[in-house]
C-alpha positions in Angstrom: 30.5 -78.1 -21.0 33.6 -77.2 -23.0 31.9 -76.5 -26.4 29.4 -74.0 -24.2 32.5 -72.3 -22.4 34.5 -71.9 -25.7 30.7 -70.4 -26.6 30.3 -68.1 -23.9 34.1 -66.8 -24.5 34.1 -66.4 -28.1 30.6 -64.0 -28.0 32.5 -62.2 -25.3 35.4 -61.1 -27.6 33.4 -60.7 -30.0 31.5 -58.1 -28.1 34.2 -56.6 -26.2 36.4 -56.6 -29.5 32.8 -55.1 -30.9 32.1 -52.6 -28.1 35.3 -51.3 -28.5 35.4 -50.1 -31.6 31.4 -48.9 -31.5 32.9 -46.8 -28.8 36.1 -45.4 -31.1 33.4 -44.7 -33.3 31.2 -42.8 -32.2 33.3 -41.0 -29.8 35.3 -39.2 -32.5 35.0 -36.2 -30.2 34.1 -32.8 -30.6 35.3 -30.1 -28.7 34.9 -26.4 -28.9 37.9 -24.9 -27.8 37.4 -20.6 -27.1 40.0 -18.5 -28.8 38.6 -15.2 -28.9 41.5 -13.3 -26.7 44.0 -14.7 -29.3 42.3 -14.7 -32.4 40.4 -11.6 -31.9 42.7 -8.6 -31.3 40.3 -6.9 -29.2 42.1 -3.7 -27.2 38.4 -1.9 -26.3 35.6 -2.2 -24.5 32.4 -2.1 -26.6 28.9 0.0 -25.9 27.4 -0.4 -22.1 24.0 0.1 -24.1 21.4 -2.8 -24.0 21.0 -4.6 -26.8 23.9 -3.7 -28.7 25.4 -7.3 -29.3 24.9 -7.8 -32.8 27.8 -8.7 -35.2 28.0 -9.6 -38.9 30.2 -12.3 -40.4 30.9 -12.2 -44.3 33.7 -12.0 -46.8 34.3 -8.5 -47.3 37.4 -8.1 -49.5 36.9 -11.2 -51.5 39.8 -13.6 -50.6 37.5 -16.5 -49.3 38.0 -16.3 -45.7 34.8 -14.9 -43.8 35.2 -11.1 -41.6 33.5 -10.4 -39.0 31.8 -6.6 -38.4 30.8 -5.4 -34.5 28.4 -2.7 -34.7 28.9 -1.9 -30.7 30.2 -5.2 -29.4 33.6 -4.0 -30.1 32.6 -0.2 -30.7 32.0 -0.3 -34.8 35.0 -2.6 -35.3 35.6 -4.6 -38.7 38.0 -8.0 -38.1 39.4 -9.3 -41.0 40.2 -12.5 -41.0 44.2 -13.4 -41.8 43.8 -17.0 -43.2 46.1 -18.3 -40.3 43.6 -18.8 -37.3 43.4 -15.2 -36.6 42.0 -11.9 -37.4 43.5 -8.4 -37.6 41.6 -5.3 -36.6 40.7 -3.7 -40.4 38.5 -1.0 -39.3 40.6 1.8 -40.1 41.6 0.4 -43.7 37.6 -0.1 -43.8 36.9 4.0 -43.2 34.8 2.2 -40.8 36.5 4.3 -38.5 35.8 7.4 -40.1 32.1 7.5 -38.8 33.0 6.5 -35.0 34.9 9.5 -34.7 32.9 12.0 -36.5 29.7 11.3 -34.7 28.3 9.6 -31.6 27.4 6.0 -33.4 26.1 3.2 -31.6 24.4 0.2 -33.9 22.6 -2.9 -32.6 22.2 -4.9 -35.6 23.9 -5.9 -38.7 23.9 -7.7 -41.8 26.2 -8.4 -45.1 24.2 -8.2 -48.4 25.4 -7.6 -52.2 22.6 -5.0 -53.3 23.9 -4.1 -56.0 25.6 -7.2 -57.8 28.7 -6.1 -57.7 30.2 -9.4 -56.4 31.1 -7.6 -53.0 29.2 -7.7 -50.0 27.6 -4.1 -48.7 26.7 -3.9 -44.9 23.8 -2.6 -42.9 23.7 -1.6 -39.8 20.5 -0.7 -37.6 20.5 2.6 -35.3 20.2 2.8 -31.7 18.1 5.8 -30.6 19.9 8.1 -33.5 16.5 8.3 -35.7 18.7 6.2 -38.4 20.5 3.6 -40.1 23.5 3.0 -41.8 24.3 1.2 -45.1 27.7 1.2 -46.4 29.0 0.4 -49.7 31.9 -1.6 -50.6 34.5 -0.7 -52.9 35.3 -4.5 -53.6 38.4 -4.2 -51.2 36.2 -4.0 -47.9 36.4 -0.3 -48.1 32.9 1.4 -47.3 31.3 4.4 -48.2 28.4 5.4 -46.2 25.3 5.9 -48.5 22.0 5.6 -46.3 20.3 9.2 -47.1 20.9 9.0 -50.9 19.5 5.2 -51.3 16.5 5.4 -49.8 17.1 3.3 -46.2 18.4 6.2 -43.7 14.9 5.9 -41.9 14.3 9.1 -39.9 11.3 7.7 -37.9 13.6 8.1 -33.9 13.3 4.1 -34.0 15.1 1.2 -32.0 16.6 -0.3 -34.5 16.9 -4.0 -34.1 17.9 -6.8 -36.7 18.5 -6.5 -40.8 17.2 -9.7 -43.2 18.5 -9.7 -47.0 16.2 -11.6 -49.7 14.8 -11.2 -53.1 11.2 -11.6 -51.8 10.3 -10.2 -56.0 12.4 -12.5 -57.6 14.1 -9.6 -59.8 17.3 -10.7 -58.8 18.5 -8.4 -56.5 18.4 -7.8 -52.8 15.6 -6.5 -50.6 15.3 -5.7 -46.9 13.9 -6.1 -44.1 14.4 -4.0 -40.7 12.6 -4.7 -37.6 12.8 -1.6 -35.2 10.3 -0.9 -31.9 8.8 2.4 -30.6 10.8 4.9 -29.2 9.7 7.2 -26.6 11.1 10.1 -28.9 7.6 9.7 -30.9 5.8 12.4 -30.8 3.1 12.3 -30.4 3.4 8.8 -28.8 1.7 6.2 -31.4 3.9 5.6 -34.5 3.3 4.6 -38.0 5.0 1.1 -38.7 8.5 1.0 -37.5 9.7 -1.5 -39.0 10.2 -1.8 -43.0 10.6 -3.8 -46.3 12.9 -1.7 -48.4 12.5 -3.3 -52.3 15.5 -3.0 -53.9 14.9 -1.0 -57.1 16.6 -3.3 -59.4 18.2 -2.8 -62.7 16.5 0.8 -62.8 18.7 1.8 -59.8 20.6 -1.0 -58.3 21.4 -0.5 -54.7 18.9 1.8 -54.2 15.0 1.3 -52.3 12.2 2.4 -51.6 9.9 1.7 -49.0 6.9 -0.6 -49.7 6.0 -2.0 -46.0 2.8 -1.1 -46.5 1.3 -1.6 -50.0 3.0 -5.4 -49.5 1.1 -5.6 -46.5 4.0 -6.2 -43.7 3.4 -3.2 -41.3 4.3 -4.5 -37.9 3.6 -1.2 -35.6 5.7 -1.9 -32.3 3.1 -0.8 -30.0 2.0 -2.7 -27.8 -1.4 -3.9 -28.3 -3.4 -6.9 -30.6 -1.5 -5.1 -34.3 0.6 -7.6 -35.3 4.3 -7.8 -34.8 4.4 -6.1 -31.2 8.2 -5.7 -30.3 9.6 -7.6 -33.6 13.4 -8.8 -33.2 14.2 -11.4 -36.0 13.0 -11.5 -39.5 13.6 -13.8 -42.0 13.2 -14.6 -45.5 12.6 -18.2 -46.4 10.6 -20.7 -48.6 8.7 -23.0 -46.7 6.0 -23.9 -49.0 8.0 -24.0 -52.1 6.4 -22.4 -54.6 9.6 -20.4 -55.4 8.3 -16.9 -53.3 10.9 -16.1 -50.5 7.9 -15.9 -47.3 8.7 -13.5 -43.9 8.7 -15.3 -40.9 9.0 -12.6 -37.8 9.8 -13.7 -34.3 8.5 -11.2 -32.1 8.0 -10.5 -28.3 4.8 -10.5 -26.4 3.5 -13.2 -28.1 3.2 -11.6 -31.6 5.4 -13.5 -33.8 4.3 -13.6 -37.1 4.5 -15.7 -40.5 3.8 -13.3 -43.9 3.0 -15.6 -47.1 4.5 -14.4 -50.0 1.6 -14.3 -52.7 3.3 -12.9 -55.6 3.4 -9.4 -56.9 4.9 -7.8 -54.0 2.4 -8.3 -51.6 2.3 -10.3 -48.5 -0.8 -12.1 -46.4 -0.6 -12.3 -42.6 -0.7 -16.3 -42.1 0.0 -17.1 -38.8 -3.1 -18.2 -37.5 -4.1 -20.8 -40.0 -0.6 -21.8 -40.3 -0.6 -22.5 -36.4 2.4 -20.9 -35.5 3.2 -17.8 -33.0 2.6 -19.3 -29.9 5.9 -18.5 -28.5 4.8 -15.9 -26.2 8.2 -13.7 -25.8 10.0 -14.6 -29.3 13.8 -13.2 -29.9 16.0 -15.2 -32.3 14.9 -17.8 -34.6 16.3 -19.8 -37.4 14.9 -21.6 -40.6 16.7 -25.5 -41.4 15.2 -28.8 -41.8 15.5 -30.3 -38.6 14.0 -33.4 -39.2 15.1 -34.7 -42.3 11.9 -34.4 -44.0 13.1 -32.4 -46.9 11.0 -29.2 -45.6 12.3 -26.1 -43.9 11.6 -26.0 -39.7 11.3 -23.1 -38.2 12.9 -22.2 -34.3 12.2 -19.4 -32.2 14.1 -18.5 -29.1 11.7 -17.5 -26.3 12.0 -17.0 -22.6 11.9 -20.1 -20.2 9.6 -20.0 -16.7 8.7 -23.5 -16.3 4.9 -21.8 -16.5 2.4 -23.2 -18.1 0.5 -19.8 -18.5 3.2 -17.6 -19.9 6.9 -17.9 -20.0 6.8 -22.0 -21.6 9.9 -21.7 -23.5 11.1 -21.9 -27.3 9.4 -23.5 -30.1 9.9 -25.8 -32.8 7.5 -25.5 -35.7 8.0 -28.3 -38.4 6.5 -27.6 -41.4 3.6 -30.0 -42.6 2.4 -29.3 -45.5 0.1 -27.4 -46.8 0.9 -24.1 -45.2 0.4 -25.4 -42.1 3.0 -26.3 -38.8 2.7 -28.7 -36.6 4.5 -27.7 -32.8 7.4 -30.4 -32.0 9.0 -28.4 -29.6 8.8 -31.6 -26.5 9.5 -34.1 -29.2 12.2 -32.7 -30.1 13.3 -31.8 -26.6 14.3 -28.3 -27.5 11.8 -26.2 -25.3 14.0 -25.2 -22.1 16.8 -22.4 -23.7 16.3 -20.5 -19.8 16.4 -17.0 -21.2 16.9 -17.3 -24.8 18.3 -14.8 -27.2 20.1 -15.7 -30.7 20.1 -18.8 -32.4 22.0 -20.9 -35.1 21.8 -24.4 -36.8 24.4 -26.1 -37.6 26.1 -29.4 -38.2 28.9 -29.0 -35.7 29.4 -33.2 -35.9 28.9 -33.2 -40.1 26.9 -36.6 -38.8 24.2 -35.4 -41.7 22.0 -33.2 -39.5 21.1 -30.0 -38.4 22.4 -29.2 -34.4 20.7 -26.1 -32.8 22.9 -23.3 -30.7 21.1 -20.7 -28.1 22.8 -18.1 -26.4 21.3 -17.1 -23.4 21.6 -14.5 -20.2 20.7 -11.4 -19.2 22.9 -8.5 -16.6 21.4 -7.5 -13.3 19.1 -4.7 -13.4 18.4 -5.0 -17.2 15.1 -7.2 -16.7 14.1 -6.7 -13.2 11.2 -3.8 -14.0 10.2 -6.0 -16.9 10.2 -9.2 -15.5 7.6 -8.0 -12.5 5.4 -6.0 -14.8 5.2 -9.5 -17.1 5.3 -12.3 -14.9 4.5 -11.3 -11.4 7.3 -12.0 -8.5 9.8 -14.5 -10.0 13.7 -14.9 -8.9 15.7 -14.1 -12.2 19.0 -15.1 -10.6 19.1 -18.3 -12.6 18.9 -15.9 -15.5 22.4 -14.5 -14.5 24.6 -17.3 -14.9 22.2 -19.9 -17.3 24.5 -21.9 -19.2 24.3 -21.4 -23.0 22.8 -23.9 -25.3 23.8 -27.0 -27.6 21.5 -29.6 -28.8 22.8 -32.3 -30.9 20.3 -33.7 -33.4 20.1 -37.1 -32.7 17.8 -38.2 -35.5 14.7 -37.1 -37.3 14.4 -33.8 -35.0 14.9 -35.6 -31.6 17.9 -33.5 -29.8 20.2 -34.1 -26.6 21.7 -30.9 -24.7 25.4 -30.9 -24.8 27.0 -28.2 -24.6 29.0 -29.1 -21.1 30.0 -32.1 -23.0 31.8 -30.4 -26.2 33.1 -27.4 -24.7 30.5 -24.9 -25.6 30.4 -22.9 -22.3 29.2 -19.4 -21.8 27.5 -18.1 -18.4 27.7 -14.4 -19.6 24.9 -12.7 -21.1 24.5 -13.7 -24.3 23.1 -12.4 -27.5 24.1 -13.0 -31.0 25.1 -16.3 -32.4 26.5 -17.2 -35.5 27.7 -20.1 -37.1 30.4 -20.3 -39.8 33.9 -21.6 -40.5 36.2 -19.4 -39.9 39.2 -21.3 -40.4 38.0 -23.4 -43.3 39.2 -26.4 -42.0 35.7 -28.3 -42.7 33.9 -27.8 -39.5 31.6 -25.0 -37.8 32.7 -22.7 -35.5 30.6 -20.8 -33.4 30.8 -16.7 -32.7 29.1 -15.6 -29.5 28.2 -12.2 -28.4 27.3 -10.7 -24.9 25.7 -7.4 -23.6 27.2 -4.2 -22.4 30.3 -4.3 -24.2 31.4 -8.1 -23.1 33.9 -9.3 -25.0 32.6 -11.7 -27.8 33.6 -15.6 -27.5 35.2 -17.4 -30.5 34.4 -21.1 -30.1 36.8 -23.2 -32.6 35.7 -26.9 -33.8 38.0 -28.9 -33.1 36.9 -32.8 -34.5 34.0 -32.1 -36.3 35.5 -32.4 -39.2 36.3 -36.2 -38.0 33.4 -36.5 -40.4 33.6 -36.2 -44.0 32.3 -32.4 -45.1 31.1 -31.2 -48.1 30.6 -27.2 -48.7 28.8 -25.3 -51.8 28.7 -21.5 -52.8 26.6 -20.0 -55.6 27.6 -17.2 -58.4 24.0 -16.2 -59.6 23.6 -15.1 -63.2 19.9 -14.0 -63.2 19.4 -14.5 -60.0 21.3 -12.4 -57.7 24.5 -12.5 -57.4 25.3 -14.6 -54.4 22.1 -17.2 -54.7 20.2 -16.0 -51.8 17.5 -17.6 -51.5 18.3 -20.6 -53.6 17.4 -24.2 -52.5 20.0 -27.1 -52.4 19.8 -30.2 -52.3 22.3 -33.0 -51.5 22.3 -36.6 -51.8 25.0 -39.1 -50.6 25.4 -43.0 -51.5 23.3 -43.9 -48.3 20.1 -41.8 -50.5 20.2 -39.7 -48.0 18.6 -36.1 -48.7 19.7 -33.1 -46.8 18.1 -29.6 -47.9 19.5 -26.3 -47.2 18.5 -22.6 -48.7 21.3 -20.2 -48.8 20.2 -17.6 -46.3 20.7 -14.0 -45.5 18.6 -13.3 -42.9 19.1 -12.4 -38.8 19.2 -14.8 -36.4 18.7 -12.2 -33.5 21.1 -8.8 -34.3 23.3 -11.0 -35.9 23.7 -12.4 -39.6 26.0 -14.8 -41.7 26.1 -13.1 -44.6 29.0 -15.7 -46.8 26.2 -17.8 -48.4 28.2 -20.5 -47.7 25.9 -23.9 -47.1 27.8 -26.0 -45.3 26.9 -30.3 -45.3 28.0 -32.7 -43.0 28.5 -35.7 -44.3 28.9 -38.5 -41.9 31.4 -41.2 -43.3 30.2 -40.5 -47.2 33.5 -40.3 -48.9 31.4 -38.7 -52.0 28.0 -36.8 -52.6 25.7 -38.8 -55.4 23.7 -35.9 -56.1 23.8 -32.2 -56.0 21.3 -29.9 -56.7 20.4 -26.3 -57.1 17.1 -24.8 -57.9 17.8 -21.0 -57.8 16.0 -18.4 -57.4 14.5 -18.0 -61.1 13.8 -21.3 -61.4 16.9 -22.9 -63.0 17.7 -26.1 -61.9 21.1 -27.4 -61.9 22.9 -30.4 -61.1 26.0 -32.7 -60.6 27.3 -36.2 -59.9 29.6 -37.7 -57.6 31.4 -34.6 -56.6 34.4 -35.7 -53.6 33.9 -35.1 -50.1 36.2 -32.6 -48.0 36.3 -29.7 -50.5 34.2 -26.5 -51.5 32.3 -26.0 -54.7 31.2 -23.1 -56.6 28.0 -23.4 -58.8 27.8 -20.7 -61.4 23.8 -20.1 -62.4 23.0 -21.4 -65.8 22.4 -19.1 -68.4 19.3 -21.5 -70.2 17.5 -23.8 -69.1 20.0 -26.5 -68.3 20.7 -29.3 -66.0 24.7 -30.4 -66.2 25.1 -33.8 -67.0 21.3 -34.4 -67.4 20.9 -32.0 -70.3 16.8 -31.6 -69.5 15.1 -28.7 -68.2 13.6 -29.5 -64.4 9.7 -30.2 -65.7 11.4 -32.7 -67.4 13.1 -34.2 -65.0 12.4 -33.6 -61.8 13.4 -35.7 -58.2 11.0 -37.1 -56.2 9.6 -34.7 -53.5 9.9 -35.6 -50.0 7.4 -38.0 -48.3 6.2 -35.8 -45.3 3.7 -37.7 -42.8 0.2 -36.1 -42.0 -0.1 -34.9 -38.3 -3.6 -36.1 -37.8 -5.1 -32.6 -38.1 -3.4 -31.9 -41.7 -2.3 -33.5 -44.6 0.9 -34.1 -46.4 2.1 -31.5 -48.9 0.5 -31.7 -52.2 -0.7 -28.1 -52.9 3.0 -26.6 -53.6 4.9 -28.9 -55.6 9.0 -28.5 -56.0 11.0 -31.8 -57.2 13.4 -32.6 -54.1 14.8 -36.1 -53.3 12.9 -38.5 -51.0 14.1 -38.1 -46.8 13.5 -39.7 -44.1 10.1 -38.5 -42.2 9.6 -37.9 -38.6 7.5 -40.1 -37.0 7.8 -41.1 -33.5 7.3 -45.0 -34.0 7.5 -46.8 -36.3 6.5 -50.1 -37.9 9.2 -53.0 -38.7 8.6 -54.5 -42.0 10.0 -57.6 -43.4 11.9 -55.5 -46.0 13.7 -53.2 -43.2 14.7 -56.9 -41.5 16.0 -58.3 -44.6 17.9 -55.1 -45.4 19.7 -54.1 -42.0 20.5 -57.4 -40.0 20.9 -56.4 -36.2 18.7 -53.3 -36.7 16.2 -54.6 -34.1 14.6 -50.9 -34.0 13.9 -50.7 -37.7 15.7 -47.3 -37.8 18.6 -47.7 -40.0 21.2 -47.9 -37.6 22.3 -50.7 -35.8 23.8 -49.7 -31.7 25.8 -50.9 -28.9 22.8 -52.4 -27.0 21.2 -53.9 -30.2 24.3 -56.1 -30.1 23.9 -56.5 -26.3 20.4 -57.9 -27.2 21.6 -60.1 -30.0 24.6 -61.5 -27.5 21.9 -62.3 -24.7 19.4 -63.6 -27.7 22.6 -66.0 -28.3 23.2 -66.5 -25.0 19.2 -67.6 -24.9 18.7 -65.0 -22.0 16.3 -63.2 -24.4 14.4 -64.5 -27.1 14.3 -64.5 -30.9 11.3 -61.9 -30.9 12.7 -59.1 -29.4 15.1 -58.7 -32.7 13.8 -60.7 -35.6 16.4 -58.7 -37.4 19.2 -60.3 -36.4 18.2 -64.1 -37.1 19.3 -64.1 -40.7 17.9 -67.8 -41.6 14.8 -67.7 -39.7 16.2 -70.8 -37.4 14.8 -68.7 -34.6 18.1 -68.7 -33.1 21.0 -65.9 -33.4 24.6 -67.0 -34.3 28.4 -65.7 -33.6 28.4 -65.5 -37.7 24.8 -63.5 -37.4 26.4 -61.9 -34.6 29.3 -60.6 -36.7 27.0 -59.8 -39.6 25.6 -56.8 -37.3 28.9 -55.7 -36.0 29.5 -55.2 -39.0 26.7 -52.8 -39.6 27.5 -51.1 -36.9 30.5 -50.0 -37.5 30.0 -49.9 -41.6 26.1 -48.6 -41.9 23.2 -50.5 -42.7 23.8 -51.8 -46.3 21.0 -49.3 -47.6 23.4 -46.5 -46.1 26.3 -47.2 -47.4 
């Protein structure tokens, strides 16, 4: 009786003691703390005009700590950021300044873009109802010029202007854009060529300077409503999915016309939504490009408004690439489908637990959506609408998320609009930027714990390719074999833009990265080894063919490509082939082998990671309340019996990692 007492009380330290730290763990906590009325030196009110919450973020003078642009949020105000936690308002240094008072200027979007590889970052704003745009050129010192007219993208067509997308969709290394505008009642007569437009970036003939090609590459989105594609377009962006090296144009678009261009090469574009099964979010507004599920392949998210409907109004999407061209919709999966009335987007690794988080901000004002609302969806109450709590979803694993942005601190109930994710305070953790309609202040959400977790950041110096790498892909592998894939983005997330191409990684409890990789945009392939965690690296483009370390080109040596499971109406990719390390695939259940026992004792799911309640099950296994064949995994000899040793043995993977992740 004693020997089974002295039993019974050694499995419960062992579990408390075990519990206990689990529970230290995983509760590093993250909180986002607002700072926006002390950070932000804000002394005005913005623009009362709808839609006018864009905002920029990007390092305009050079010294490595981002700047943040307000085309309207803060009446045409540039923030630079003082290294210390705050900003100070720059806008009259800028000659930003200079156009606010000389004419009546009210932008919607903007976006930070080098277009002329001048290592400095230009910046484009989009008009609101002044028949224009505005493109200002940087001096290297974040002092602008406005040059619009003279290089081609002044647009005098009495547009909306919306959102701006840099990439170099030509692969001549420089930047090109894209502006997505909607019809204006100062059309006259009332139907209007294509409003929105690919501007190709001229090159080495004329750097800087465009022309407009939206219709010979086949993108005309007209903005009138109707079956033309691209019907009230918000967010564009520029992104690889199929990687075959040819930056694609995924539009998210209202009224159920969101839209996914193929890049075929020579400048031209085919309309490919249809067959690639996307576009069934019926009111689309922000949207953002990451992998999501840790399949090695870009995701796409759209924002879109939230009814509870089945007919119209059924929320935002989640479109995981496939293979092959072709998405498959994840979007109850992954749990991400209820945003209420969804505007801009980000991903993001607030924990740096290794995978990418989703942020929505959400709202709209009294009076702004009534008319709309009733001519769209029939009577329905919008005062939900008025105070819906903005979004975070952590990503719990392999695309599944939780909503938890009560939990961390990420609390907004105005009308929100532009997101955007960066670190402003380069203390190794994402911070979150929030903008609201009708001249609302913006919100300033600091991280405060994420960088609990081990954090590793990359920036790129192109060569041939332009100069700040947009558009390259990069790939990074810890000890665990891990892969996590990011493409250095310049492109809207709804009004909105990072423009820094700054990837940021979370790392999770990796103290070093194995592998890091950088296919750029002309087709270089670069890597290193064991770089240290916690710090920022700079990759400089390779002038040959050249792989540091490795000393091959990459047909010579190229990584495996991610395995990517076959949704049982399409089949893995195989058509598009790009060497990137092997990931973990999404599948929703999944088969224990005797390989995954032997590898990971106490991982009774098979999933890698050993939990609280998988040692609750091993302790009532012991405790012979439950039997051996409800976790094989954690009887080590095959005795058919579980152990205090065995017990320990998945404590310890707990709190260590499976031995395969470590």
């Amino acid at each position: 009786m004693r020997t089974e007492a002295a039993r019974l009380v050694g499995i419960g330290l062992i579990l408390g003691a075990a519990v206990a730290v689990l529970v230290a763990a995983a509760g590093a906590e993250v909180v986002f703390t607002e700072i926006g009325r002390e950070a932000l030196p804000i002394s005005q009110r913005g623009s009362d005009l709808l839609f006018t919450a864009g905002a920029a973020v990007g390092d305009c003078d050079g010294d490595d700590w981002p700047d943040i642009y307000f085309p309207a949020q803060v009446e045409h105000a540039l923030y630079r950021n003082r290294g210390d936690g705050s900003f100070e308002d720059f806008t009259e240094q800028s000659r930003l300044a200079d156009l606010a008072q000389q004419d009546f200027f009210a932008g919607r979007g903007a976006a930070f873009g080098d277009i002329d590889n001048d290592g400095d970052l230009d910046l484009f704003v989009t008009g609101y109802a002044q028949a224009r745009h505005w493109l200002f050129i940087n001096d290297g010192a974040c002092r602008f010029t406005e040059e619009a007219e003279i290089r081609g993208v002044q647009v005098d067509s009495a547009a909306l202007g919306r959102s701006a997308s840099f990439g170099d969709y030509n692969l001549d290394g420089y930047l090109d854009l894209f502006v997505t505008e909607v019809w204006s009642p100062l059309f006259t007569p009332p139907v209007p060529p294509p409003v929105s437009h690919l501007f190709r970036n001229r090159g080495a003939a004329a750097p800087g300077y465009f022309e407009d090609v939206t219709l010979v590459a086949g993108v005309g989105v007209d903005g009138v409503q109707g079956t033309q594609p691209g019907i009230f377009p918000f967010t564009p962006r520029f992104v690889d999915f199929d990687r075959d090296g040819l930056p694609d144009l995924a539009i998210a678009s209202d009224f159920g016309q969101s839209r996914l261009f193929w890049n075929i090469g020579d400048g031209a574009f085919v309309d490919g939504t249809a067959s690639a099964r996307v576009g069934t979010d019926e009111y689309g507004m922000g949207a953002v490009t990451a992998d999501f599920d840790g399949d090695g392949w870009l995701d796409w998210f759209v924002s879109s408004i939230y009814l509870g409907r089945t007919d119209r109004g059924t929320g935002n999407r989640l479109y995981r690439y496939a293979g092959n061209r072709v998405f498959e919709d994840i979007t109850d999966a992954a749990g991400v489908r209820d945003g209420m009335w969804g505007w801009g987007v980000a991903a993001l690794d607030y924990d740096n637990d290794g995978d990418q988080d989703i942020a929505l901000a959400n709202g709209i004002v009294p009076g702004d959506a009534e008319e709309y609302a009733s001519r769209e969806f029939g009577p329905v109450d919008l005062t939900p609408f008025f105070t819906d709590p903005a979004r975070l979803w952590r990503n719990s694993g392999e695309g599944r998320f939780q909503e938890v942005a009560a939990e961390v601190g990420f609390f907004d109930r105005g009308a929100g609009q532009g997101l955007v994710a960066f670190d402003y305070d380069r203390d190794g953790d994402l911070d979150l930027l929030l903008t609201h309609d009708h001249g609302v202040p913006p919100l300033l959400f600091r991280n405060d714990g994420g960088n609990s977790n081990a954090w590793l950041q990359v920036t790129l110096r192109g060569v041939e390719s332009n100069r700040f790498g947009i558009g390259a892909l990069v790939t990074l592998i810890t000890g665990s074999a891990r892969a996590q894939v990011q493409e250095v983005s310049a492109s809207s997330t709804y009004f909105a833009q990072n423009g820094e191409g700054v990837l940021h990684f979370g790392l999770g409890p990796a103290t070093a990265v194995s592998l890091l990789e950088v296919r750029w945009p002309s087709g270089r392939l670069q890597r290193r080894h064991q770089l240290e965690a916690n710090r920022r690296v700079m990759f400089v483009e390779p002038s040959t063919c050249y792989v540091e370390e490795d000393q091959a080109c990459a047909d010579d040596t190229p990584t495996p490509r991610p395995t990517t499971p076959s949704p049982s109406t399409t089949t893995a990719p195989t058509a598009f082939p790009t060497p990137t390390p092997t990931a973990t695939s999404q599948s929703v259940t999944r088969t224990p082998t005797a390989s995954a026992v032997v590898s990971c004792p106490g991982d009774c799911s098979h999933d890698r990671v050993v939990t609280i309640d998988e040692i609750l099950l091993l302790v009532r296994i012991a405790l012979e309340l439950a039997v051996v064949d409800q976790c094989a995994a954690g009887d080590l000899n095959g005795d058919e019996q579980v152990t205090i040793d065995e017990i320990l043995v998945a404590v310890g993977n707990a709190l260590l990692g499976c031995p395969s992740m470590r």
